[in-house]
Every structure is written in C-alpha cells, then in structure tokens.
N, C-alpha and C positions, 0 to 999 in steps of 0.2 A: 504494500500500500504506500502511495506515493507519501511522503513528509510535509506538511503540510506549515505554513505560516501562521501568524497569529490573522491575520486579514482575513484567511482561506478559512482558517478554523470560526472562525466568528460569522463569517459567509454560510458556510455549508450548516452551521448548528439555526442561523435563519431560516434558510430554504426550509431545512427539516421541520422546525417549529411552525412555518410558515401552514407549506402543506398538508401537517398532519390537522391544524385546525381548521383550515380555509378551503382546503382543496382536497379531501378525504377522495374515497371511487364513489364512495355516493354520490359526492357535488357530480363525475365525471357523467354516472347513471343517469343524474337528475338533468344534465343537457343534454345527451342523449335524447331522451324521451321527450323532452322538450323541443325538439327538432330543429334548434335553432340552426338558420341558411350557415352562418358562420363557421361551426364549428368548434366552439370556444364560449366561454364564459365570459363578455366583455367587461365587466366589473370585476372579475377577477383578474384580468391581463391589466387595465387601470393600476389597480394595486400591486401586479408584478413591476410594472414599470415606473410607480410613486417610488418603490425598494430599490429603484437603482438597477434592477437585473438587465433591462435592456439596453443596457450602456458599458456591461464588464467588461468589453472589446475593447469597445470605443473610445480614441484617449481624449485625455481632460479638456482640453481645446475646445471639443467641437460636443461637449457635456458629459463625457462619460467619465467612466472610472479608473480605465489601461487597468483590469487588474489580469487580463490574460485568458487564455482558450481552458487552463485548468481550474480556474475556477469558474470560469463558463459553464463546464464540464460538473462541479458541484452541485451546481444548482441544478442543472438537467438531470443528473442521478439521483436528487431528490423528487424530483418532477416526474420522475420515471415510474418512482416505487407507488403514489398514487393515479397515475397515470392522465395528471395534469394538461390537459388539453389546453394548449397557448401557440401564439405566432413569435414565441421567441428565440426556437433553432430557428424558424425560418427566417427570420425581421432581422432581431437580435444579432446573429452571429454570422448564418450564410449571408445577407443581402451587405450588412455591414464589412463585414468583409472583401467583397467587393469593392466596394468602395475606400476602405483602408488602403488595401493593395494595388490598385487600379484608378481609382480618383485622383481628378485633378484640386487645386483647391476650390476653385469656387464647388465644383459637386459635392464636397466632403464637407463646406459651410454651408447648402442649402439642403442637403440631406440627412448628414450625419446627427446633427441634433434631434431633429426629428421622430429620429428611428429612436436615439438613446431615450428619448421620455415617452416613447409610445405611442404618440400623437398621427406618427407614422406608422405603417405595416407595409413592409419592405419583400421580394420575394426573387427567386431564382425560377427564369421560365427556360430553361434547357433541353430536357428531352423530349422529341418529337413522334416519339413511336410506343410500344409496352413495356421497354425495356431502359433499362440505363444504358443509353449511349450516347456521353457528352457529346462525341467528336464528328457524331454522323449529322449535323447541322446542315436542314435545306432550304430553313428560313431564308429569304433573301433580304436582303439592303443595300438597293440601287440606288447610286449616288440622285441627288436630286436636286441642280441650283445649290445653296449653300451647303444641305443637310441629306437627309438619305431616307429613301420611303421602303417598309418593312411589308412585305408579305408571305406568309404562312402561318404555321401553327403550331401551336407547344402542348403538352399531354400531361398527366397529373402535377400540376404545379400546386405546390404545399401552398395551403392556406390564400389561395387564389382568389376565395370570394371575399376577402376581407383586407387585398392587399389594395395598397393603392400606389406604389410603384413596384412597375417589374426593371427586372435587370434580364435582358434578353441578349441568350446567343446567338448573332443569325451571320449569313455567309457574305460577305463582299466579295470573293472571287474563290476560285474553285470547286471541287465537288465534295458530295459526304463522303465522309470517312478519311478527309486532309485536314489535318490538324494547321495546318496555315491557310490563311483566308478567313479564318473565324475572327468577329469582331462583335464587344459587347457593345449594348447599347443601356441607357435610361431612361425607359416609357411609361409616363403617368398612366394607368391603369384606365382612366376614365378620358385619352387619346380616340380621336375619330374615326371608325377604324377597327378598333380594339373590341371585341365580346367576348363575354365568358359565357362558358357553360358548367355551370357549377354542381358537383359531383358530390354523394358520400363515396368513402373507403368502408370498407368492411371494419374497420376501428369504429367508425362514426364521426375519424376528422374531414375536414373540409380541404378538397383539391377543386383545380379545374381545366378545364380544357380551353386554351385560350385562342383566338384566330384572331388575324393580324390581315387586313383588308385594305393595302395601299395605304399603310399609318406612316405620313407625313412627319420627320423629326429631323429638328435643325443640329448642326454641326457639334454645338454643344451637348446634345445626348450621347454623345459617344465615348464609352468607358476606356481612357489606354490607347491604345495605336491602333488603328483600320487595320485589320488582316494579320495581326498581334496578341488576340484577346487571349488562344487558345491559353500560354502562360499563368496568367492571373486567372485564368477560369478554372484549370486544373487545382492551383494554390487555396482559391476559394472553396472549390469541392470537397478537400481535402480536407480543409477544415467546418465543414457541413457534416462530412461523414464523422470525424470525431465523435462531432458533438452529439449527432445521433448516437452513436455507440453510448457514450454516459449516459444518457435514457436509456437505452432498453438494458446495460450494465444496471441501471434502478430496479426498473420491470423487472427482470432476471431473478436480483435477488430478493425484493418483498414475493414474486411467484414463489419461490424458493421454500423462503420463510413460512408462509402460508401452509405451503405446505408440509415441512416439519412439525409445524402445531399440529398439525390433523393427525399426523401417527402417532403423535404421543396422546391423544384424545381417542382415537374413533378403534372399539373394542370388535373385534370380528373372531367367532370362533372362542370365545371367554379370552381371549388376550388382545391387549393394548397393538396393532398394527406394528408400529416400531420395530414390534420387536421380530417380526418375522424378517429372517437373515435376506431374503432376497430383496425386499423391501428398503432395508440398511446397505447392502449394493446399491443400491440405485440411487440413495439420497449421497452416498459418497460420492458416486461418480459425478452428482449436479454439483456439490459442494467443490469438489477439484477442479474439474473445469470452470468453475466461476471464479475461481481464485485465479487461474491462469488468463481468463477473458479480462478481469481487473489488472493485470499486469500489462496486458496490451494494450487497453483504453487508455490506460493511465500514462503506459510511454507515446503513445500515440499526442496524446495532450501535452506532454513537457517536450517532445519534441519539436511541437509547432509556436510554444515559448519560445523555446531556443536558435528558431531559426534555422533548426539541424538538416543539413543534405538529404537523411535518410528518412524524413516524413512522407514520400508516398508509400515506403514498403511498410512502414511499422501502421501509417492508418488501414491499407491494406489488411496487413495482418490481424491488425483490430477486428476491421469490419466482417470480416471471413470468420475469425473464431467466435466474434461476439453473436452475429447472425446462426450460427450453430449452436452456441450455447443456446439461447433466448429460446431458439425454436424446439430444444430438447427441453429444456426447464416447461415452457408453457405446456408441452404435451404432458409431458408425466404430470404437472398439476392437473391437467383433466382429471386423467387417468386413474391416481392415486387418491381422489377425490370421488371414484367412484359414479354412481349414479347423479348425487348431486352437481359433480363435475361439469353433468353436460345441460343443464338446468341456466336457463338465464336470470334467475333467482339467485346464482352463487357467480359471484367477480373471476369463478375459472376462466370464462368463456373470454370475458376481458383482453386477459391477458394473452391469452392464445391469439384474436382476430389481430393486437396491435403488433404480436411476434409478427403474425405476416404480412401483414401492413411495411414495418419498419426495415424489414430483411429485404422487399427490394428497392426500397426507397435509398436513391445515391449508389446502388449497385449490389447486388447480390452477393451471397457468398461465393458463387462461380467467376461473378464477374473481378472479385476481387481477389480469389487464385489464383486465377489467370493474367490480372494484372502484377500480381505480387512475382510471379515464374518468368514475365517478359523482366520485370526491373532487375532479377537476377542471374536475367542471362540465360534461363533454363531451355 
C-alpha cells in the first residue's frame, strides 16, 4: 500500500467519511429508480465539488489544489466502495487533463476553473465504434476560413448528457488507424451541429452517443498542434484509465468485504459457510489478487506523479489485472451470496453490472495485454 502524506491521509479519511454518510448504495438505488436523464445525483456532485475534489489535478492558478493523480485516485477508491455515481473521472481528471497537458493559456483560464468548482462538466468524446479504439479516429475536421468544421460521431461518451464541453478527437489528414493526423478539438456541447442521444449502461450511468453535423469551430478550439493531438490524447487516456482503476480497486474490495461478512453469518448445513474449506479457497484467492490489483493501481498513480517513462505499461498492467480482479470478485459475490445474490433486492447485482460496465470502459482487459506485449516488444 502506497505511503501516504498527511494531505493524502486527511483526503482519503474525507472521501471515506464523506460517502459512507452522503452517498451510501442506497442514495446510488434511490437514482436509479428515480430515473434521472443524468445519471448522477446533482446535489450531491454540488457538494463533491464545494470539497474541492474536482480541482485535485488542477493546479492553484487556475482554482484547484495540484495535489496529484494519487490522491485523485483516493477519492475515486472511496467512491468506488459505495458506488458513487458522479462526472468526476470524467470532468474532474480525464477532461482536465487534457487541458493541463494540451492547453494553451487562454483554454486552461476559461476552462480550467470551471471544471475545478463544478460549474462545468467536462468530457472525453473519442471512440467511435463498440470498442476502445482511440487511434481509429474518422471524425473529420476540414479546415474552414479561420477555424475547422467537424463531422461525424463518437459512441458511449461518459456522462454525455450532463457535459457541457466535449474534448473531441477527430482527423485533419489521414486514415483510421494513423496515429498522426489526429487532432483534438474544444466543442461547447450545446455547438450547432452537435446532438446527443443519451443512453443508460447496464450500471444505470449516463453515456451518449454524440453526432457532429458540419459543427463550425474557430481556430481557437483546437487542443495542441493540428495532426499532433494523438501524444496528449494517449497521456490523457492514461490517466483516465488510472483513475478508473481506483474505482473499481473501491468496488472490488467493499464486493469483497460484503462478502466475507456473509460466510461468517449465513449457517448452511448447521455450520457457519466460512468455514467450508472450498469456500476459504476462494475468498483467499479474491483477497491475493486484490492485494496485487492494489499494487498496480497504486504504481500506476505515483507513476503519473512522477512523470515516469514507464506509465503506459504499468496503467496497462493496472487496467488488465484490475478488470480481472473486479470481474472475478463481483461474480463470486453473486455466487457466494446464493439465491439472494441474484435478487435486485441485495446491492450483488450492483456490483457485478458496474464490473462490466467499467472493464470496457478506456479499454478492456484484452485491449490492455495487448497493448502492454507491443510496449514490451513481445
């Protein structure tokens, strides 16, 4: 477990304190059912971003707090274990990010505040198909007079219906699957042009499917260098994907937990569960493997501190083993949960739909051995 700061420590004992009074899985249940278009509890994101959390990135200048992608990563791991539904991976740390890495100053003074007090809801519109594949971009953006007119479409973009700028990859010259020629752009959501079709996930967060109809944008919407972006897009990604991992690193382990209490509770056979030896395999193997998923998220996040070379393999490696964890942990809480497991009366089901939700959201376990095997040459 990473070493933590007095800052970090006083941070993540909020978040904890935070969620377990404000944002339990009931609140998570109780919007759900309420159907709300957003996805998200908007008085409760208010109050995530009154606490400063949508600013952790973002440094002091432009209102936030620079405290960095690991304690980013605190608070989404608490946000995880209730299963806190908010636009603050999305806002918060991908869109922000972009713009840290990528922005000019005037974009980083008429944006970046914004995002830090939550006023804004920030988003990444990248993939254009079922699948994570940054690099296959057919978006276009034809030069136009000053600025550049954008047509196509982008596919489950996180928290879509409630963003109101997108950060868009689309292509200035050559074809999908050239990582040269990508160029980002900054399109106010409510651009002429622009429609959503706004989607549930199987979690019950909110995406959407966005189309791009000849949408008109002057010189200054353009993130970085024309036919440049792929750089800062990958760097951005990479710290999206982290930060996803510290969620479902959350999820993972209150699943976990949840379900440890049940064997030492639920009596089958005149004996306490626990205690059957096959039963006791099975919780060892979630507990190691979650020890080694924490090890990965954790170097993944002080790596992106740091600045370090080796941040695509280690988020890689993250994403890969965290997504195998998550999805083994939620199954066996079914599972070991019995009949009520499968009941949408008991928070199992929860946890399971957001494992698969989350696991291909910023690329799959596949997508991220495979990328992990090309960075090493394999």
């Amino acid at each position: 477990m990473a070493v933590l700061n007095e800052e970090q420590s006083m941070l993540r004992d909020a978040a904890k304190s935070w969620v377990q009074e404000k944002s339990p899985v009931t609140a998570f249940r109780k919007m759900r059912d309420s159907g709300v278009e957003l996805g998200y509890d908007a008085d409760a994101w208010n109050e995530q971003a009154e606490m400063g959390w949508a600013g952790v990135i973002i440094p002091e200048e432009y209102g936030g707090s620079n405290f960095g992608y690991l304690s980013m990563g605190l608070i989404l791991e608490e946000m995880g274990r209730t299963l806190t539904a908010s636009p603050l991976l999305a806002s918060g740390l991908a869109a922000a990010s972009a713009l840290i890495l990528g922005g000019n100053e005037a974009q980083k003074g008429e944006y970046l505040p914004k995002i830090a007090d939550g006023s804004l809801v920030a988003t990444l519109a990248v993939d254009e198909g079922a699948h994570h594949a940054p690099e296959k971009v057919a978006l276009s953006a034809a030069k136009s007079g000053a600025g550049y007119t954008l047509s196509g479409k982008k596919t489950f973009v996180l928290e879509g219906p409630a963003a109101g700028l997108l950060v868009v990859s689309a292509r200035t010259s050559g074809k999908p699957g050239d990582k040269d020629g990508i160029s980002l752009f900054l399109v106010p959501a409510d651009a002429k042009g622009v429609s959503k079709q706004n989607l549930k996930l199987a979690d019950s967060r909110g995406v959407s499917n966005i189309s791009f109809d000849n949408v008109a944008v002057d010189a200054g919407a353009l993130l970085g260098e024309e036919g440049k972006g792929w750089d800062v897009l990958e760097k951005t990604l990479d710290r999206a994907r982290a930060g996803i991992c510290a969620e479902m690193l959350g999820s993972a382990v209150q699943a976990f937990e949840t379900t440890l209490e049940y064997l030492k509770v639920r009596v089958q056979f005149g004996q306490v569960i626990g205690s059957f030896q096959a039963l006791q395999h099975r919780a060892a193997k979630m507990f190691t493997d979650l020890e080694l998923a924490r090890s990965a998220v954790e170097a993944a996040l002080q790596a992106i501190d740091a600045d370090s070379p080796d941040v695509p393999e280690l988020v890689s490696l993250a994403k890969a083993k965290m997504g195998d964890t998550f999805h083994l942990v939620s199954n066996e809480m079914v599972q070991m949960h019995g009949g009520i497991g499968m009941t949408d009366a008991h928070d199992a089901g929860f946890y399971m739909k957001r494992a698969r939700a989350v696991e291909a959201a910023f690329g799959s376990q596949s997508y991220h051995r495979d990328r992990y095997a090309k960075i090493q040459g394999y």
